[in-house]
mmCIF file of the N, C-alpha and C atoms, coordinates in Angstrom:
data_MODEL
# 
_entry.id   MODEL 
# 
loop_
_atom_site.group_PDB 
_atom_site.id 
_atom_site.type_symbol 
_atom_site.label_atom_id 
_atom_site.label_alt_id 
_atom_site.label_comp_id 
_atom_site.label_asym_id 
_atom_site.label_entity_id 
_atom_site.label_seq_id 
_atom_site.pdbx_PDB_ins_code 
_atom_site.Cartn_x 
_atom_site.Cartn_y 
_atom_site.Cartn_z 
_atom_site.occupancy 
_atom_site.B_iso_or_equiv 
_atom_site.pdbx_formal_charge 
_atom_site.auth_seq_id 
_atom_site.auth_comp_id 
_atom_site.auth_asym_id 
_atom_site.auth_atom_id 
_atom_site.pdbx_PDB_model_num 
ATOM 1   N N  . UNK A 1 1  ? 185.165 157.714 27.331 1.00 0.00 ? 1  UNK A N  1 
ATOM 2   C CA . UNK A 1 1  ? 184.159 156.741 27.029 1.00 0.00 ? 1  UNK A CA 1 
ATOM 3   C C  . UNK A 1 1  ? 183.557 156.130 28.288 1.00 0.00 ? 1  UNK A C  1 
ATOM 4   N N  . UNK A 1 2  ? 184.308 155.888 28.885 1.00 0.00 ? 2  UNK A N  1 
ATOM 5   C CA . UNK A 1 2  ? 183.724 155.514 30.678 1.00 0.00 ? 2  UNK A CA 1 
ATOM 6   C C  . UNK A 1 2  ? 182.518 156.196 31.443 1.00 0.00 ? 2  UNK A C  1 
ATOM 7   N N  . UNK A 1 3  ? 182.907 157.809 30.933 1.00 0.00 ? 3  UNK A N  1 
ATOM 8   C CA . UNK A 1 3  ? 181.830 158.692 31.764 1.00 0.00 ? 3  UNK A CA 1 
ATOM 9   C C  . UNK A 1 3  ? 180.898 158.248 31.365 1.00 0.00 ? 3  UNK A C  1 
ATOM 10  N N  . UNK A 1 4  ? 180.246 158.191 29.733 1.00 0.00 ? 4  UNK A N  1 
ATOM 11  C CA . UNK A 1 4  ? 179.266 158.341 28.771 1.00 0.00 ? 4  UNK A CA 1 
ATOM 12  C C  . UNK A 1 4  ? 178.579 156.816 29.267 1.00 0.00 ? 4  UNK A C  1 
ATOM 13  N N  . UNK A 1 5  ? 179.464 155.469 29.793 1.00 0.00 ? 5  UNK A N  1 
ATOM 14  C CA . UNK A 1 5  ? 178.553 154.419 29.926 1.00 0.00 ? 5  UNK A CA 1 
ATOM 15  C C  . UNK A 1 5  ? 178.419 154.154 30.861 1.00 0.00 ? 5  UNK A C  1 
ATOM 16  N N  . UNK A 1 6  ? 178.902 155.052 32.237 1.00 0.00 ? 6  UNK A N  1 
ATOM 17  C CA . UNK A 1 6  ? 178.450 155.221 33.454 1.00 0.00 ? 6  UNK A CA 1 
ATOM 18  C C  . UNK A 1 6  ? 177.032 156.163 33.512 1.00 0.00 ? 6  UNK A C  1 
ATOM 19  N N  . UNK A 1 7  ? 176.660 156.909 32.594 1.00 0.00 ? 7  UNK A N  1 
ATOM 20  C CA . UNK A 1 7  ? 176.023 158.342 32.464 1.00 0.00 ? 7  UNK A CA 1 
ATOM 21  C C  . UNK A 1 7  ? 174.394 157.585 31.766 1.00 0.00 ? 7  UNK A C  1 
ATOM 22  N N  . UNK A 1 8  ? 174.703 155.693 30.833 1.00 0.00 ? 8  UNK A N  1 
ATOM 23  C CA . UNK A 1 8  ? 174.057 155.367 30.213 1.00 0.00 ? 8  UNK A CA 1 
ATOM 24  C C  . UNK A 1 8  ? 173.362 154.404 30.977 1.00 0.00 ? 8  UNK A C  1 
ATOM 25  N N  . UNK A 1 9  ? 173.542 153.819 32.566 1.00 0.00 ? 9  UNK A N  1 
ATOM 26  C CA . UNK A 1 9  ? 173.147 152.855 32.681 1.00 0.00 ? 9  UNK A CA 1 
ATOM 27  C C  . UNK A 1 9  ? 172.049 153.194 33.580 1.00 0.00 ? 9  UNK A C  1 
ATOM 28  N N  . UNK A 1 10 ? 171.461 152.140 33.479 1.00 0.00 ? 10 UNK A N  1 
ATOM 29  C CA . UNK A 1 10 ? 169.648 152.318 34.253 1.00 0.00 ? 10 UNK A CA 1 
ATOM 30  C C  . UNK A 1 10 ? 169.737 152.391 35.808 1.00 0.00 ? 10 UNK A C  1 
ATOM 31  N N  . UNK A 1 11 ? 168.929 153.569 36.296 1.00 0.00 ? 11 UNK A N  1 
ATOM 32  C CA . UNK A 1 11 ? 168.991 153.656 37.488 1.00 0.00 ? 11 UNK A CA 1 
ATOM 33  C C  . UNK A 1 11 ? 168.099 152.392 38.180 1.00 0.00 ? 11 UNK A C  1 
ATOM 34  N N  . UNK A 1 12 ? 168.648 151.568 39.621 1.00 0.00 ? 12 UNK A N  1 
ATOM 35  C CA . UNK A 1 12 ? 167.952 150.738 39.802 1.00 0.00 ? 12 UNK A CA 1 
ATOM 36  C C  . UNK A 1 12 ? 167.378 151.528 41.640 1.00 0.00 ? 12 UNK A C  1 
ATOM 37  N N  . UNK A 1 13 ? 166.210 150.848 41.609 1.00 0.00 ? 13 UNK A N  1 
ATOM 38  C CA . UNK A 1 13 ? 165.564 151.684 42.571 1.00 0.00 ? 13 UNK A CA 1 
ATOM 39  C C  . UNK A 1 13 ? 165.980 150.743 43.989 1.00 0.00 ? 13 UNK A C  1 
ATOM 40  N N  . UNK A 1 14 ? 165.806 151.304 44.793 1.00 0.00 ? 14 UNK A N  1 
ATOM 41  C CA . UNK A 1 14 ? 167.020 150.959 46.648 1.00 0.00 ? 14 UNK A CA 1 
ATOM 42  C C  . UNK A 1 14 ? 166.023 149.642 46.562 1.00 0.00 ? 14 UNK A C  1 
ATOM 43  N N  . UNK A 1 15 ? 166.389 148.878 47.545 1.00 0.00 ? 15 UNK A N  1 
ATOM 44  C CA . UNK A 1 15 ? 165.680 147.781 47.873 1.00 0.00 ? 15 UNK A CA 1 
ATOM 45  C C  . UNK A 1 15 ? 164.774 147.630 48.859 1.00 0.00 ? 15 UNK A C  1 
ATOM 46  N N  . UNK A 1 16 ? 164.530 148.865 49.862 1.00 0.00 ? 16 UNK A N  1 
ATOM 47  C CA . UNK A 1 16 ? 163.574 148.898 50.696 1.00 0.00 ? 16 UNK A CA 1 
ATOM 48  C C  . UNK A 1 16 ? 162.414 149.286 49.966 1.00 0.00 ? 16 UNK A C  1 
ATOM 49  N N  . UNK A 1 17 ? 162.195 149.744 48.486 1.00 0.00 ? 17 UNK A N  1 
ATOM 50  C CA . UNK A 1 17 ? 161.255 150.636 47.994 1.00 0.00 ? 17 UNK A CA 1 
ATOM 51  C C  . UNK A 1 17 ? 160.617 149.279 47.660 1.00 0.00 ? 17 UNK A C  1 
ATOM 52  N N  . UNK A 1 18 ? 161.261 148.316 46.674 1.00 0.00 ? 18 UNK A N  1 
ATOM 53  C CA . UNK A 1 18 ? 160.784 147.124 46.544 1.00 0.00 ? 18 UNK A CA 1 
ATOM 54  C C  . UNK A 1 18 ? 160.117 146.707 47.469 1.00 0.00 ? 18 UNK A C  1 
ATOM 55  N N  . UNK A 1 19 ? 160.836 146.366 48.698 1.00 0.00 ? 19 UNK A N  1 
ATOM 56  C CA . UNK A 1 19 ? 160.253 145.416 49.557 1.00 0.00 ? 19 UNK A CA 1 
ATOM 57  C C  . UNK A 1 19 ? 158.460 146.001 50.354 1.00 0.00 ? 19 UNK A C  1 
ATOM 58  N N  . UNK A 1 20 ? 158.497 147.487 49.893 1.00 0.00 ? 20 UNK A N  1 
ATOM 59  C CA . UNK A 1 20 ? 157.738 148.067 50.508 1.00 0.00 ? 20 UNK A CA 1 
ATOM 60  C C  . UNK A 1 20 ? 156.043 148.061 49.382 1.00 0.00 ? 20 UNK A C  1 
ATOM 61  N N  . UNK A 1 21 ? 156.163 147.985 48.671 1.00 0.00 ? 21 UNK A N  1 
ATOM 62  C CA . UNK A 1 21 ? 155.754 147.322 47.224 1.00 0.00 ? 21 UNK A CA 1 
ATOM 63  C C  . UNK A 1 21 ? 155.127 145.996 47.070 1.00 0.00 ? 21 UNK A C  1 
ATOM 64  N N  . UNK A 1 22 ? 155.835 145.264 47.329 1.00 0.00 ? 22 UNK A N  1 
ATOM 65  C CA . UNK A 1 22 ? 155.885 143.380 47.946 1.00 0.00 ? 22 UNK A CA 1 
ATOM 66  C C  . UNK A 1 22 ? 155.053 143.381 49.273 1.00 0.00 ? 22 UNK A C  1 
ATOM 67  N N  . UNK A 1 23 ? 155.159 144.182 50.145 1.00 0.00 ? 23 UNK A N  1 
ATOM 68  C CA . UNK A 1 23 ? 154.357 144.164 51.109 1.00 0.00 ? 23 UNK A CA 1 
ATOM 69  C C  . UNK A 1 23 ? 153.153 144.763 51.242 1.00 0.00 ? 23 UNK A C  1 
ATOM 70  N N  . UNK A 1 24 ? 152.789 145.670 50.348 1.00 0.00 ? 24 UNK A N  1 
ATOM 71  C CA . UNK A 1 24 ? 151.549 146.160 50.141 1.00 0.00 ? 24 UNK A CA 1 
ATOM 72  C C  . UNK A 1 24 ? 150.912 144.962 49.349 1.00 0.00 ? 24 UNK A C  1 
ATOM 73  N N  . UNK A 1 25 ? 151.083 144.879 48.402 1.00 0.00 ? 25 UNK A N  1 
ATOM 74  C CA . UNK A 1 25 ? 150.762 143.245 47.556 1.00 0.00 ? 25 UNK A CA 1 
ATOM 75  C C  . UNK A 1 25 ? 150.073 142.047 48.545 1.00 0.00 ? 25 UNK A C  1 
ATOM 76  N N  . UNK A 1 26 ? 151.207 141.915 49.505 1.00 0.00 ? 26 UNK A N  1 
ATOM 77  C CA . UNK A 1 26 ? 151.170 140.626 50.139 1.00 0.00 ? 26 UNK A CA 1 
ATOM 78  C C  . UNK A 1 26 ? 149.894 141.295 51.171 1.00 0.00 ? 26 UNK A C  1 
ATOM 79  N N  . UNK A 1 27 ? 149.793 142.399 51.447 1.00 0.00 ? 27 UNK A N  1 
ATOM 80  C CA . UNK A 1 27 ? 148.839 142.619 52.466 1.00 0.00 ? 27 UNK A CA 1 
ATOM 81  C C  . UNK A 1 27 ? 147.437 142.827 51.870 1.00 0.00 ? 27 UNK A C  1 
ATOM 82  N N  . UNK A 1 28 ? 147.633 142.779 50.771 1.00 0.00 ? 28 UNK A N  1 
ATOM 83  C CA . UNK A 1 28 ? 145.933 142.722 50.176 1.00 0.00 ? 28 UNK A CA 1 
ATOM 84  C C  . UNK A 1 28 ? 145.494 141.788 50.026 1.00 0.00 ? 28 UNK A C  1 
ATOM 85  N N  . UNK A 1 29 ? 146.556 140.949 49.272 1.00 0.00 ? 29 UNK A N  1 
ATOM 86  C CA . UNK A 1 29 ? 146.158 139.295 49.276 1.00 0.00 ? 29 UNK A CA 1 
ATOM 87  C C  . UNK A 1 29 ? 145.793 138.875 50.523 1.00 0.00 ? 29 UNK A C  1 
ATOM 88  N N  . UNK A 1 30 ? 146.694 139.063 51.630 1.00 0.00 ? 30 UNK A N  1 
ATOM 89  C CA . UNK A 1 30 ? 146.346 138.434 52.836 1.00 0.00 ? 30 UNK A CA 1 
ATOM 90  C C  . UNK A 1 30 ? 144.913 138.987 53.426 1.00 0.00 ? 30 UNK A C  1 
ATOM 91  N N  . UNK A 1 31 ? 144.620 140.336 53.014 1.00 0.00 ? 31 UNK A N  1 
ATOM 92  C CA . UNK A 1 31 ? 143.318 140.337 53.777 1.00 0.00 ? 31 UNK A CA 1 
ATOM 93  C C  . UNK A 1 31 ? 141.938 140.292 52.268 1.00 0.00 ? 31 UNK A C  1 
ATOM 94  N N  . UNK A 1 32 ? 142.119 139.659 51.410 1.00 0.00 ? 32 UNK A N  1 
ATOM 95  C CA . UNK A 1 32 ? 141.159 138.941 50.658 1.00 0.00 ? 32 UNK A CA 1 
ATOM 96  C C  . UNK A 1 32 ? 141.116 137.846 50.719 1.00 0.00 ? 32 UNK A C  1 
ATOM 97  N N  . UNK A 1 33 ? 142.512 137.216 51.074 1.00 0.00 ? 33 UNK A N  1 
ATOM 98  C CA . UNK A 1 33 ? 142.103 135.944 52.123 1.00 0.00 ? 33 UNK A CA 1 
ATOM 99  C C  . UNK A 1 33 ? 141.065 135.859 53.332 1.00 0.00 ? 33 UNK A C  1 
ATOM 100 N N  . UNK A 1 34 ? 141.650 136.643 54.021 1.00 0.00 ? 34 UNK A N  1 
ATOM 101 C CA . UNK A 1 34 ? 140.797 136.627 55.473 1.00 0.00 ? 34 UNK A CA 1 
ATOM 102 C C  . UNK A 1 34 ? 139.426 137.061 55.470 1.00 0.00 ? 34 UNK A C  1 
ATOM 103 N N  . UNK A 1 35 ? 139.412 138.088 54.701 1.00 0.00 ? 35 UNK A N  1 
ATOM 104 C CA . UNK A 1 35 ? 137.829 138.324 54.552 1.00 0.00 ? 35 UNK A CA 1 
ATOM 105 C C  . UNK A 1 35 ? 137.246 136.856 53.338 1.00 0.00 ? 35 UNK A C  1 
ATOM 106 N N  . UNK A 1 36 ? 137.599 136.560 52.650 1.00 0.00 ? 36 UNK A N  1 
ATOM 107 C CA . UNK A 1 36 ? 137.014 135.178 52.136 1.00 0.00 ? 36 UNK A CA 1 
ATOM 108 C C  . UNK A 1 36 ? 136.786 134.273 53.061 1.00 0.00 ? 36 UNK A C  1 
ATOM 109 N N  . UNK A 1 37 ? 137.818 133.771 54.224 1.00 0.00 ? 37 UNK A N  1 
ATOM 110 C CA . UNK A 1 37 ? 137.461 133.101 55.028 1.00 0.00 ? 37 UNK A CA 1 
ATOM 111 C C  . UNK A 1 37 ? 136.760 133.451 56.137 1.00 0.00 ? 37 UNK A C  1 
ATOM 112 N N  . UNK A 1 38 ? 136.226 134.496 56.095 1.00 0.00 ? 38 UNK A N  1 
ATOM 113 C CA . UNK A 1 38 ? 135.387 134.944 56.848 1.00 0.00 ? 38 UNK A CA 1 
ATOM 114 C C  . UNK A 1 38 ? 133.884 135.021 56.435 1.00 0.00 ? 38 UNK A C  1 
ATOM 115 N N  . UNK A 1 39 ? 133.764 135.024 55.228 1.00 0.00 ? 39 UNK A N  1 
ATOM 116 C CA . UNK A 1 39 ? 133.077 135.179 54.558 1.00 0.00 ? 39 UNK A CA 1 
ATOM 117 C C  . UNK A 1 39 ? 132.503 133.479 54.604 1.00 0.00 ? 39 UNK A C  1 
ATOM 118 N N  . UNK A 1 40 ? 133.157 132.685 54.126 1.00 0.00 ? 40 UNK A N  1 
ATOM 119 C CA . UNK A 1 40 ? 132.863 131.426 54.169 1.00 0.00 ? 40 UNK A CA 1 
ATOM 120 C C  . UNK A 1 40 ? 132.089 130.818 55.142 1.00 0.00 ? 40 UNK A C  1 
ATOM 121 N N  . UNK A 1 41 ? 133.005 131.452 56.348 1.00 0.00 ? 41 UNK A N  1 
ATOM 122 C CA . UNK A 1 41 ? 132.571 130.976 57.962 1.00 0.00 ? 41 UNK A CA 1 
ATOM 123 C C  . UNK A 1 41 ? 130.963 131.062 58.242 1.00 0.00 ? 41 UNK A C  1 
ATOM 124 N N  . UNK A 1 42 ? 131.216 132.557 57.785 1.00 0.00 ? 42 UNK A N  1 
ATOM 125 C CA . UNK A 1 42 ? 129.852 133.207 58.445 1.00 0.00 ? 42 UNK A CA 1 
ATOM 126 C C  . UNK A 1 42 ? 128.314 131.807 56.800 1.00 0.00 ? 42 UNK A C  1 
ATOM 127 N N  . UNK A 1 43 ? 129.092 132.047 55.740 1.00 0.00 ? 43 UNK A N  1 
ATOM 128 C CA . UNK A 1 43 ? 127.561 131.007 55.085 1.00 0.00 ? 43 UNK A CA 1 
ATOM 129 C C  . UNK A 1 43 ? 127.699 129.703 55.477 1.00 0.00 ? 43 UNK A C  1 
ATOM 130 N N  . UNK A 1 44 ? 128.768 129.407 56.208 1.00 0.00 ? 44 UNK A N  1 
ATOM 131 C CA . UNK A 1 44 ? 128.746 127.414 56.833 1.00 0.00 ? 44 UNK A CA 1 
ATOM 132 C C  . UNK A 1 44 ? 127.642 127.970 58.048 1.00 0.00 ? 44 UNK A C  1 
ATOM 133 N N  . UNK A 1 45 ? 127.996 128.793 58.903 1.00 0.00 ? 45 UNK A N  1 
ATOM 134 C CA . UNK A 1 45 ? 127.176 129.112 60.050 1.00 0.00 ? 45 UNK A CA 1 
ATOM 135 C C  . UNK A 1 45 ? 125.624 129.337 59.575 1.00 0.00 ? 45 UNK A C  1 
ATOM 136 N N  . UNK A 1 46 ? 124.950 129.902 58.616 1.00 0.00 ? 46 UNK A N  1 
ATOM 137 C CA . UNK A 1 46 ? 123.827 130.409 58.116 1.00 0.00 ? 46 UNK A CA 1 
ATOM 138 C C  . UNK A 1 46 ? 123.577 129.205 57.438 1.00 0.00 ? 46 UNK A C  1 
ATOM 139 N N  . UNK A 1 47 ? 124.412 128.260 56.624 1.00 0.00 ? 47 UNK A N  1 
ATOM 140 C CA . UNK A 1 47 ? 123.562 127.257 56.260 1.00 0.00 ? 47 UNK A CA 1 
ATOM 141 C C  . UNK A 1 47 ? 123.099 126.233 56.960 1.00 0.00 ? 47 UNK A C  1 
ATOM 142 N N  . UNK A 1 48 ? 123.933 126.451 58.350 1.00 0.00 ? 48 UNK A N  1 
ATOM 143 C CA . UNK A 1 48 ? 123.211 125.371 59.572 1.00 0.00 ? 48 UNK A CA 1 
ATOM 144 C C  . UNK A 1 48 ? 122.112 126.045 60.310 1.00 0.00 ? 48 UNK A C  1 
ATOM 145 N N  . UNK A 1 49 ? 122.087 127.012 60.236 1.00 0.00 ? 49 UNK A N  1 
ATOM 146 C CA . UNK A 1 49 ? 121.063 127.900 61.046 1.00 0.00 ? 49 UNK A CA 1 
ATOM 147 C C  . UNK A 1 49 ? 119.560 127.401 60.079 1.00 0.00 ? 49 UNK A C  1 
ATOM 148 N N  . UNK A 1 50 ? 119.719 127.437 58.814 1.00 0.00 ? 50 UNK A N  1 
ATOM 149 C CA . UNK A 1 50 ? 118.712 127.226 57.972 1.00 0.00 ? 50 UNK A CA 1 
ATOM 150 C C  . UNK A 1 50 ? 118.342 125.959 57.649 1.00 0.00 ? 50 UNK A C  1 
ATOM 151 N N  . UNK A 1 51 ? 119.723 125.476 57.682 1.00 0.00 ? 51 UNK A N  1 
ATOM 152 C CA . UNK A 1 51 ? 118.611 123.359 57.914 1.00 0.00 ? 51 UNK A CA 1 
ATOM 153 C C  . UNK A 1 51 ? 118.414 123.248 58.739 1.00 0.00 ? 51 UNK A C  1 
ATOM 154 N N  . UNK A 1 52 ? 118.356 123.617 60.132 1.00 0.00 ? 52 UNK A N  1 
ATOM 155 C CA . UNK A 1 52 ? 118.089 123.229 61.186 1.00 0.00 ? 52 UNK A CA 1 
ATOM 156 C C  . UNK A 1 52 ? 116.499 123.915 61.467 1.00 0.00 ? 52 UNK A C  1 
ATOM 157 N N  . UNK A 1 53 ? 116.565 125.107 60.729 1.00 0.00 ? 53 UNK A N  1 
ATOM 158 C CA . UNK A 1 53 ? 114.889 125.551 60.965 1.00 0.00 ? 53 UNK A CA 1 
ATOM 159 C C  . UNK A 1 53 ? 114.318 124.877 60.084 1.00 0.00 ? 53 UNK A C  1 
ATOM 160 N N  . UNK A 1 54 ? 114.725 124.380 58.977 1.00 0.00 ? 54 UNK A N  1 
ATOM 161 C CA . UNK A 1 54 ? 113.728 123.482 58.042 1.00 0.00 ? 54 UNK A CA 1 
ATOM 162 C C  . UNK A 1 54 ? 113.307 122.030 58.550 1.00 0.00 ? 54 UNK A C  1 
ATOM 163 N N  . UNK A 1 55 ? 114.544 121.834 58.977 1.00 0.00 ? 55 UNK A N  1 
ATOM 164 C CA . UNK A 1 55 ? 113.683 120.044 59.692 1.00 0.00 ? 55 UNK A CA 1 
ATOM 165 C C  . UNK A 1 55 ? 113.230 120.654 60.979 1.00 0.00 ? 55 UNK A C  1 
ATOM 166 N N  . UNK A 1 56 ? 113.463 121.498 61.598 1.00 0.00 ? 56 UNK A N  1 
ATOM 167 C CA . UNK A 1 56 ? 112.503 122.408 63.278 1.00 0.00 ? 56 UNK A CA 1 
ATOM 168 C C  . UNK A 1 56 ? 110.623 122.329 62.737 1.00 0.00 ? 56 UNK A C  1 
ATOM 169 N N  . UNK A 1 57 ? 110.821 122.933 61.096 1.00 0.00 ? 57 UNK A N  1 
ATOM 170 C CA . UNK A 1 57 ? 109.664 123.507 60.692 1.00 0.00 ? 57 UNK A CA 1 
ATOM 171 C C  . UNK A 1 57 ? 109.039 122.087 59.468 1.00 0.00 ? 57 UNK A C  1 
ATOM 172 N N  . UNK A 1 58 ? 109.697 121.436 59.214 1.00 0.00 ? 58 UNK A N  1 
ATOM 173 C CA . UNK A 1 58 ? 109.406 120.198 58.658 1.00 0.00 ? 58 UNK A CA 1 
ATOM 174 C C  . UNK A 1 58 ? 108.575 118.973 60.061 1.00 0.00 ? 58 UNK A C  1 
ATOM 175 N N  . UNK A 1 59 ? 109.426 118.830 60.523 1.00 0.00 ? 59 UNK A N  1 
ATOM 176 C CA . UNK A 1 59 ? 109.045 117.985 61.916 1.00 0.00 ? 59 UNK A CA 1 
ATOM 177 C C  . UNK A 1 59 ? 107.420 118.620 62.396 1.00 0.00 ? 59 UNK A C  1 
ATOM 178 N N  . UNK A 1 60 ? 107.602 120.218 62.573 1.00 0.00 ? 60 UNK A N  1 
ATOM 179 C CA . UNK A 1 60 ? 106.189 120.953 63.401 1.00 0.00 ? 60 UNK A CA 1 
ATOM 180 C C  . UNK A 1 60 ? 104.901 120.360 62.231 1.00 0.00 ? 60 UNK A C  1 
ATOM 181 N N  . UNK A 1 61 ? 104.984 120.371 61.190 1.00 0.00 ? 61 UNK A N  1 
ATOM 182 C CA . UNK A 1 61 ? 104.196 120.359 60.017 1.00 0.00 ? 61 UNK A CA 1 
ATOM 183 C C  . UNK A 1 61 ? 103.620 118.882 60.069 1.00 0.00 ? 61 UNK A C  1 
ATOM 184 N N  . UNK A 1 62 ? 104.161 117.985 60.376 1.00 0.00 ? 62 UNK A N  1 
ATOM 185 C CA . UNK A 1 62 ? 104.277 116.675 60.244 1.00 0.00 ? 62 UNK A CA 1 
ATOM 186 C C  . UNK A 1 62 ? 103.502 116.191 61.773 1.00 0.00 ? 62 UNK A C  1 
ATOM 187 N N  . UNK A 1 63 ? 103.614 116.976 62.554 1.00 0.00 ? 63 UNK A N  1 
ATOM 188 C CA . UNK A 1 63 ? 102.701 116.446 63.725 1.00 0.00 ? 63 UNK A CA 1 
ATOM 189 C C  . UNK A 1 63 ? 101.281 117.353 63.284 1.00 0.00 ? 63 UNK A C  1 
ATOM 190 N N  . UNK A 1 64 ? 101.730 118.454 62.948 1.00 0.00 ? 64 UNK A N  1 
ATOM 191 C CA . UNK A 1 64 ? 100.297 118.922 62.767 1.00 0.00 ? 64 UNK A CA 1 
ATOM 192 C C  . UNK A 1 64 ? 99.311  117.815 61.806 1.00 0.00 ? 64 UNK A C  1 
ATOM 193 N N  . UNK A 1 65 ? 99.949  117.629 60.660 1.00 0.00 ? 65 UNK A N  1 
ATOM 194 C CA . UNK A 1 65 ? 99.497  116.721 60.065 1.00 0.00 ? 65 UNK A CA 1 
ATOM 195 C C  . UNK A 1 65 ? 99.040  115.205 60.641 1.00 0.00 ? 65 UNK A C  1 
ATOM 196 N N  . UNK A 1 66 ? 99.642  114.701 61.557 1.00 0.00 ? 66 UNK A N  1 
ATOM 197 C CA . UNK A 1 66 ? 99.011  113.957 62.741 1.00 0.00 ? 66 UNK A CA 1 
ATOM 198 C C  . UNK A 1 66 ? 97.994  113.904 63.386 1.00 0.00 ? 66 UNK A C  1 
ATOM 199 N N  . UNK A 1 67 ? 98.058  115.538 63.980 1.00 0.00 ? 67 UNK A N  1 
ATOM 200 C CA . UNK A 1 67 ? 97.050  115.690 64.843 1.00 0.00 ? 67 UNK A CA 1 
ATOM 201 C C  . UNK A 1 67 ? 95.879  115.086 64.701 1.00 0.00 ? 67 UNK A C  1 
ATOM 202 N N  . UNK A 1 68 ? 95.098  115.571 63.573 1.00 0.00 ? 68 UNK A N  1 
ATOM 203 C CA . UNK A 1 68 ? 93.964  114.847 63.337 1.00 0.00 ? 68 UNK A CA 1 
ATOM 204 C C  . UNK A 1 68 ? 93.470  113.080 63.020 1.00 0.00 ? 68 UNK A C  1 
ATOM 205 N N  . UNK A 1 69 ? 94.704  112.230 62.698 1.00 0.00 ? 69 UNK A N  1 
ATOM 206 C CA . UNK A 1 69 ? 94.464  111.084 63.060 1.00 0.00 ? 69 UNK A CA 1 
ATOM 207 C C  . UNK A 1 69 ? 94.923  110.620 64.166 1.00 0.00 ? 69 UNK A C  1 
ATOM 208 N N  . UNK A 1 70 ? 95.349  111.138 65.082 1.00 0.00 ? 70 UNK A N  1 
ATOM 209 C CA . UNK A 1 70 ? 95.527  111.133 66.433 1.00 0.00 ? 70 UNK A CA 1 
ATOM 210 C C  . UNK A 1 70 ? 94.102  111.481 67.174 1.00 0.00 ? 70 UNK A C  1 
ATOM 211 N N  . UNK A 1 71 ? 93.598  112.522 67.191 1.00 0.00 ? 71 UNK A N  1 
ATOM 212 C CA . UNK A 1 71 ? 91.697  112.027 67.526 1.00 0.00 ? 71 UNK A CA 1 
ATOM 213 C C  . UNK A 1 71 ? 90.860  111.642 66.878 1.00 0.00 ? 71 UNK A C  1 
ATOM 214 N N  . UNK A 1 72 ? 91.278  111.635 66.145 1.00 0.00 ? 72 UNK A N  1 
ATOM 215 C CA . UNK A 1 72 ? 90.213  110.379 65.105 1.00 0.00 ? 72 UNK A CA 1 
ATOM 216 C C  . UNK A 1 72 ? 90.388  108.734 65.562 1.00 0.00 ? 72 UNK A C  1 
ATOM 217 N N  . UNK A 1 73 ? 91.672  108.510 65.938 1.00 0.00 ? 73 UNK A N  1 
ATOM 218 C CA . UNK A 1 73 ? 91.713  106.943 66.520 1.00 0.00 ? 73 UNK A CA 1 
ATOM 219 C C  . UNK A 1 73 ? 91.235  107.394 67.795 1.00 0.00 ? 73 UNK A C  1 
ATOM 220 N N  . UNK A 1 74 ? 91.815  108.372 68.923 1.00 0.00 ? 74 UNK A N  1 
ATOM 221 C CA . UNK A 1 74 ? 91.363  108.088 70.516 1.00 0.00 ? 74 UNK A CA 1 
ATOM 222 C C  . UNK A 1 74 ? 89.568  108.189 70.091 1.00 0.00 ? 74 UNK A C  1 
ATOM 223 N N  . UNK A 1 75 ? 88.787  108.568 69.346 1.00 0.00 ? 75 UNK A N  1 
ATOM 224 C CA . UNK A 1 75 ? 87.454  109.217 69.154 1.00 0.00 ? 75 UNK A CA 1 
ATOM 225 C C  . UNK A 1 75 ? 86.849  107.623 69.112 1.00 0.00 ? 75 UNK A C  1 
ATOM 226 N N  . UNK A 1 76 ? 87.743  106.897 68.162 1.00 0.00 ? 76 UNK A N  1 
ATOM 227 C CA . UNK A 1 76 ? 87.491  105.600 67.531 1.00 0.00 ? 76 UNK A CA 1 
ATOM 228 C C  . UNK A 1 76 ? 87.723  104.558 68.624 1.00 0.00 ? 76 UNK A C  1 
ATOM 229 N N  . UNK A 1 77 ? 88.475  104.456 69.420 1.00 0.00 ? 77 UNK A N  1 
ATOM 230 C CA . UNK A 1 77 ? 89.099  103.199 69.992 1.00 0.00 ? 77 UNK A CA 1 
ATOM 231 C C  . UNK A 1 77 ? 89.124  103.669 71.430 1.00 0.00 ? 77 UNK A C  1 
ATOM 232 N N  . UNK A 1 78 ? 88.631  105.009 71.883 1.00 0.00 ? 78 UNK A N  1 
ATOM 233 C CA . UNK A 1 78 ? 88.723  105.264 73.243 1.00 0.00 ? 78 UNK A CA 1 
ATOM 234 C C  . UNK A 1 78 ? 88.168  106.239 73.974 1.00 0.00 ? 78 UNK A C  1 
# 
């Protein structure tokens, strides 16, 4: 009877196979991390690049819009 429930029990697989398993896992996660935070980096960087040309190009608009009562007073007063 011994053989038959030695003969019945579940083979368990070595523990380096596991760990090798666990580390493929952990290494995908870790680089969908890193590329997310990379990813992130790079649209914080692009969304400063882009407010900064909007008030660059807000500001230019706003003197242009000047311009002309700017010689209209020196025309007027000088």
């Amino acid at each position: 009877m011994s053989d038959a429930d030695e003969s019945e029990e579940p083979v368990e697989s070595a523990p380096g196979e596991e760990a090798s398993e666990g580390g493929e896992d952990v290494a995908a996660w870790r680089d969908k991390y890193l590329r997310t935070l990379a990813e992130l980096d790079n649209y914080r960087k692009r969304s400063d690049r882009e407010r900064e040309a909007a008030r660059r190009y807000a500001l230019d608009g706003f003197m242009r819009d000047l311009l002309p009562c700017s010689t209209a007073s020196r025309r007027r007063w000088g």
